[in-house]
N, C-alpha and C positions, 0 to 999 in steps of 0.2 A: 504493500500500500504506500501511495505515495505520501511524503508528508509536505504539508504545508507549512513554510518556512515565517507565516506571517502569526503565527499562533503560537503555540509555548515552544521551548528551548526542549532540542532531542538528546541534549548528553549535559555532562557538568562542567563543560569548557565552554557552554552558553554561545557553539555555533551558529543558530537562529540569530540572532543578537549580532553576532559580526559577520553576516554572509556579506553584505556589500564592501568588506574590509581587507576580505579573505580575498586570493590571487584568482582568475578565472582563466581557463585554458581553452584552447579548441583543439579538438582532436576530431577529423570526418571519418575516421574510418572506426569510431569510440563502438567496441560492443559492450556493454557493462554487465550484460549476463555471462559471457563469457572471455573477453581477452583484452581488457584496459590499458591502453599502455600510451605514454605520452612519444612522439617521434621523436628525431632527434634535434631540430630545430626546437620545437617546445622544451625539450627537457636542457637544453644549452640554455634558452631563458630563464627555466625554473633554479636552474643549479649555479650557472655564473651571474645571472644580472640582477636574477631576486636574492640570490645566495639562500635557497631554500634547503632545507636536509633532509634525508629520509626521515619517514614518521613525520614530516609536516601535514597538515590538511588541506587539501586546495577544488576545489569545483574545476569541472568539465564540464564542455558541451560539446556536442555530436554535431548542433548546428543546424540540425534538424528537430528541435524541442527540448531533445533530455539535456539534463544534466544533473553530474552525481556530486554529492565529497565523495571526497579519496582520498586516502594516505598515499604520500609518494613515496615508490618501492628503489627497490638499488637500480641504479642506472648503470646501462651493460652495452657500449658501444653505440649502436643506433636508434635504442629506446629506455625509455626509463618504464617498469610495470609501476601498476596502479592496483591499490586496492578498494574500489570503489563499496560503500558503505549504508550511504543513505540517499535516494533519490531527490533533488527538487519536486516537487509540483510544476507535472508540465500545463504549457500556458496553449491557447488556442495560437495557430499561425497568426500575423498580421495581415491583415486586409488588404492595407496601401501599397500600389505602385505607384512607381515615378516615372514620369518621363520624362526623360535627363538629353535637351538637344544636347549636341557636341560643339564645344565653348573653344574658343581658341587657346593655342598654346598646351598650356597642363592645368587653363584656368576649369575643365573640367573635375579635376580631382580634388577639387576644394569641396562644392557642397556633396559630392560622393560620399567623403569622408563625415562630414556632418549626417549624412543621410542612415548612412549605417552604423549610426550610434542610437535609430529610432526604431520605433514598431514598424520598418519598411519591408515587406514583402520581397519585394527585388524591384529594382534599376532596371527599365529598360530604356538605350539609350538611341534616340529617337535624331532622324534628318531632317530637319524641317527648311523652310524659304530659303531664312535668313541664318543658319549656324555655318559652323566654320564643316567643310570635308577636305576629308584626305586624298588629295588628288593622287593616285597612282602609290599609294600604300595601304596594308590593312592594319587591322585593328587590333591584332594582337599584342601589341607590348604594352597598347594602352589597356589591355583587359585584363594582362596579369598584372597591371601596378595597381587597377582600381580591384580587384579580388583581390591584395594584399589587404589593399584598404579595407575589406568591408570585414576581411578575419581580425584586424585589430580594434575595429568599431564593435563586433561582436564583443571580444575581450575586455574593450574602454567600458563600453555600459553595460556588461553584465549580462549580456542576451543569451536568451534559446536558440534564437531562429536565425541564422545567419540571414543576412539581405542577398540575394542571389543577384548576380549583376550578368543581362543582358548586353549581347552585343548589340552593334546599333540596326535600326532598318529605316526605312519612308516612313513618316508619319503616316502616308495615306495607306501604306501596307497594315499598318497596325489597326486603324482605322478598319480597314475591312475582315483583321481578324477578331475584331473586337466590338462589334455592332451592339451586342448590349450589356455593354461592359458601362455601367457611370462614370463620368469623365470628370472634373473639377477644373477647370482653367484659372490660371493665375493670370490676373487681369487687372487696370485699373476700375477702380468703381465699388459697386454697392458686392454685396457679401450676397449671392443667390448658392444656397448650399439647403439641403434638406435637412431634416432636427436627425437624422440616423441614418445610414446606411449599413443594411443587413446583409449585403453582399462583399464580393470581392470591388475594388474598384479603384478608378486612377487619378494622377494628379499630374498637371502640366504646366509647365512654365516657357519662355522662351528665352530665347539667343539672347544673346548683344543683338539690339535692335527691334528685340519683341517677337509675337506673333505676329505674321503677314496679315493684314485685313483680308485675305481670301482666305486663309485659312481658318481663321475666326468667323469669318459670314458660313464656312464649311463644318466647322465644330459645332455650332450653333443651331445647325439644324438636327440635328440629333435630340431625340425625344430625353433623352438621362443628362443632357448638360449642365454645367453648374457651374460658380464662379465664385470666387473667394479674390476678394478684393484685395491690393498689397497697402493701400493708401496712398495722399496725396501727391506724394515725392516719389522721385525715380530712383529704382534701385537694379543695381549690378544682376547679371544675370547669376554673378555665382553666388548672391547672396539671397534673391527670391527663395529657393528652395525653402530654406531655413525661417524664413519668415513667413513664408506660408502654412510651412508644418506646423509651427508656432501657433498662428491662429487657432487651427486646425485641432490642435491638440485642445485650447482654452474652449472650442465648441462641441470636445466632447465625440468628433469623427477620430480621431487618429490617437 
């Protein structure tokens, strides 16, 4: 049975009480029924940069909900064992996607990195009018530096659910895989957002330069549209995300 860490202490070292204090790890390939072990890159952090020792306590997560304490076992070349002990209470997936245009430079990996510090489902990162492409390159180096990102935003805030990050496609592709999917556009203006959304559903922001007026008279006809105002002033594209979540979270969606 799982326990829930928000109600009484499960031992007399009063772990409930310092779970957000305690060190948190990701391990994706974590079986806790059977074969716990931190890799070797985690267990270099746990043992040189935390200077953690066997018999310390630390949480794991799989990344996909669970996560355990575990006493950290002798470290043996390319893993350190785990002896995993007491389960969190796992939490429901997050709801929210992003759709993340493609920003110039590496100014993409800024609100990435903010993003997967939150209840963010996964990043999918979107071509829109006006964002920046990669003329005659792909995408991969920018994918493994922003999945570095989202394993350490997982770690920064304590998460279950790793944020999954999406390579990029056309807005109007997603568009057609996504027909009734609820959309939230970051937008100037008045706040049109529903009191709850019971399903899965997205959120979009745009480039340096906005969303194109075609593409907003386009998103707009959509029956599930909605819009979360950023306020008067103009803001960075790498910093909408964050202040939109912001809202977002204060209304009780996210």
């Amino acid at each position: 049975m799982a326990l829930n860490l928000d109600e009484q202490p499960f031992d007399e070292q009063g772990l409930n009480e310092r779970r957000f204090e305690e060190s948190w790890f990701y391990q994706a390939s974590a079986d806790f029924d059977r074969d716990a072990f931190l890799d070797k890159a985690e267990s270099h952090h746990a043992f040189r940069v935390l200077r953690l020792k066997v018999g310390d306590k630390i949480v794991v997560s799989n990344g996909q909900g669970e996560a355990w304490w575990c006493t950290l076992g002798e470290e043996s070349g390319s893993h350190t064992s785990l002896i995993p002990f007491e389960p969190i209470e796992r939490v429901p997936r997050p709801q929210a996607e992003y759709l993340l245009p493609i920003l110039k430079g590496r100014d993409v990996e800024d609100p990435v990195e903010a993003l997967c510090q939150l209840s963010i489902r996964r990043i999918q990162l979107v071509l829109t009018h006006y964002c920046e492409r990669f003329r005659g390159k792909d995408y991969t180096k920018l994918l493994e530096r922003l999945s570095t990102k989202a394993i350490t935003g997982l770690k920064q805030a304590k998460k279950q659910w790793l944020t999954e990050i999406l390579p990029p496609i056309e807005l109007e592709e997603w568009k057609q895989l996504n027909p009734e999917t609820p959309l939230i556009i970051c937008e100037a203006g008045l706040d049109r957002v529903p009191k709850t959304l019971r399903s899965n559903y997205s959120i979009l922001s745009g480039p340096e330069g906005g969303i194109s007026p075609q593409e907003l008279k386009e998103l707009n006809l959509r029956s599930n549209c909605y819009q979360i105002g950023l306020g008067p002033t103009r803001i960075r594209a790498i910093h909408a995300p964050l202040v939109a979540c912001g809202k977002l979270m204060g209304l009780g969606l996210l």
